[in-house]
N, C-alpha and C positions, 0 to 999 in steps of 0.2 A: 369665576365660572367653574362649575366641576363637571363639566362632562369628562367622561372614562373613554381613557383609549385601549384599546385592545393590543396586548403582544405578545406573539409569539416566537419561543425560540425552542428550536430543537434541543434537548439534551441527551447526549448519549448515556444510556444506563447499564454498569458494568455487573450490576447485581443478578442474583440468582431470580430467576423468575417469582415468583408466587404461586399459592396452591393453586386458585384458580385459573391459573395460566396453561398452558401446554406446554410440555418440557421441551419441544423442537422449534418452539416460538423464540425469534432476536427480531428487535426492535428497536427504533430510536424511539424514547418519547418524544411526548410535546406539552410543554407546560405553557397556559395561559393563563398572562398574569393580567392584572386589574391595575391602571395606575390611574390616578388623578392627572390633569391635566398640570398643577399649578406643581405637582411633584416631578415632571416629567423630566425638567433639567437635571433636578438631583439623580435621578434616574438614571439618565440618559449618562451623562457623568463617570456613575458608579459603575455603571455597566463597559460604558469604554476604557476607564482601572483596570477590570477581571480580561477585557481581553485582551489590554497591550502584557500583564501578565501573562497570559498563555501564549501570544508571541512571542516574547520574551525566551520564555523555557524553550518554543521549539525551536527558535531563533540559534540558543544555543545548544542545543542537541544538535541540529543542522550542521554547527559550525565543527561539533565537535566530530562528528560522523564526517563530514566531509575533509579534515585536516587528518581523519586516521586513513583515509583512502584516498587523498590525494598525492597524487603521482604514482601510484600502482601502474599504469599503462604505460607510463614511460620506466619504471623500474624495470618493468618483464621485457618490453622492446629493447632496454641497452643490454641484458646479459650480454657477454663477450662469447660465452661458448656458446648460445645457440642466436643468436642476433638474428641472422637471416631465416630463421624457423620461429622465433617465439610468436607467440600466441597469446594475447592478451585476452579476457572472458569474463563477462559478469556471469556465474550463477543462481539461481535460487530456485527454491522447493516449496510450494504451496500443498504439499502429496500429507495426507491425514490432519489436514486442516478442520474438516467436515462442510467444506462450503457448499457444496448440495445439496445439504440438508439444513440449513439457513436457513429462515422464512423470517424475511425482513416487514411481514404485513401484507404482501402481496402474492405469495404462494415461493417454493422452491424455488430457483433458477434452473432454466433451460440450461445454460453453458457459460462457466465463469473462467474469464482469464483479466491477464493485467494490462492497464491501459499505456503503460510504459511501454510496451513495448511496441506500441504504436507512435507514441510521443517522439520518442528517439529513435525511427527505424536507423540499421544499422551502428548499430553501437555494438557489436559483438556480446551477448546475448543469449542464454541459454535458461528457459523458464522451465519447471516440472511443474504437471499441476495431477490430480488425480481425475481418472475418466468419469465422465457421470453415472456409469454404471456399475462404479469401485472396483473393476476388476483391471487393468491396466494405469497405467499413467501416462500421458500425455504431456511430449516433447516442442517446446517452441522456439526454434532457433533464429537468431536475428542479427546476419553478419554484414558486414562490407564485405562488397563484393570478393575484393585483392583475399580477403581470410579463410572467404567461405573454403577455397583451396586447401587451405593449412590446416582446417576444420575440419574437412575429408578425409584429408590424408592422416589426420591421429585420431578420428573418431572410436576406431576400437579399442586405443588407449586410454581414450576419455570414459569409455562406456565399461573398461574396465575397472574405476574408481567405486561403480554401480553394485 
């Protein structure tokens, strides 16, 4: 029998738009492919290769990003001379990204932030992201409770890094 099954899969496309694109257009394509039914193993197959490959790679990126910052919170907690003051903190800066001006196919976004910092409330936590109106940036802090304290209390040392 050859009836054609239909699939689709997402691919992400890192290239430069085309002319007849809009230069403020990001997008994921979508390619749909045509497969015969009696090829569909082999397919099927070849396709589960390419993504235990992509596993793989991020599997070990994971590993390797996670063994260069593991034990960070416990490094900064034992220091001897400030032990009962340290202050352990993740970081990061999303600020001249341009993600409000993205248009993933659906228009702009209303308000972009990171979903981490929902996943792990209190993990001690500080996100920048740019305001949607470019003129400020917008601060998300996300601490356990006991820190938020010691977070206060060196805030304008922290903000002098800025």
């Amino acid at each position: 029998m050859h009836r054609k099954i239909k699939a689709v899969f997402p691919a992400i496309t890192a290239q430069k738009n085309t002319a007849n694109e809009t230069s403020s257009r990001t997008s994921n394509e979508v390619e749909v492919l045509e497969v015969l039914e009696n090829q569909l193993t082999e397919f099927v197959a070849q396709l589960r290769g390419e993504i235990n490959k992509v596993k793989g790679d991020k599997g070990c990126i994971e590993k390797i990003f996670i063994s260069s910052i593991s034990g960070y919170d416990d490094f900064i907690a034992n220091i001897s001379d400030v032990k009962d003051e340290a202050l352990a903190l993740w970081m990061t800066s999303w600020s001249n990204f341009g993600l409000y001006d993205a248009d993933f196919g659906w228009g702009k976004p209303i308000w972009v932030t990171s979903s981490d910092l929902f996943i792990e409330p209190g993990k001690n936590k500080v996100f920048l992201i740019d305001t949607k109106c470019g003129q400020g940036i917008e601060v998300w802090v996300n601490f356990e409770e006991d820190d938020m304290s010691k977070f206060e209390l060196h805030l304008s040392e922290i903000l002098e890094l800025f």
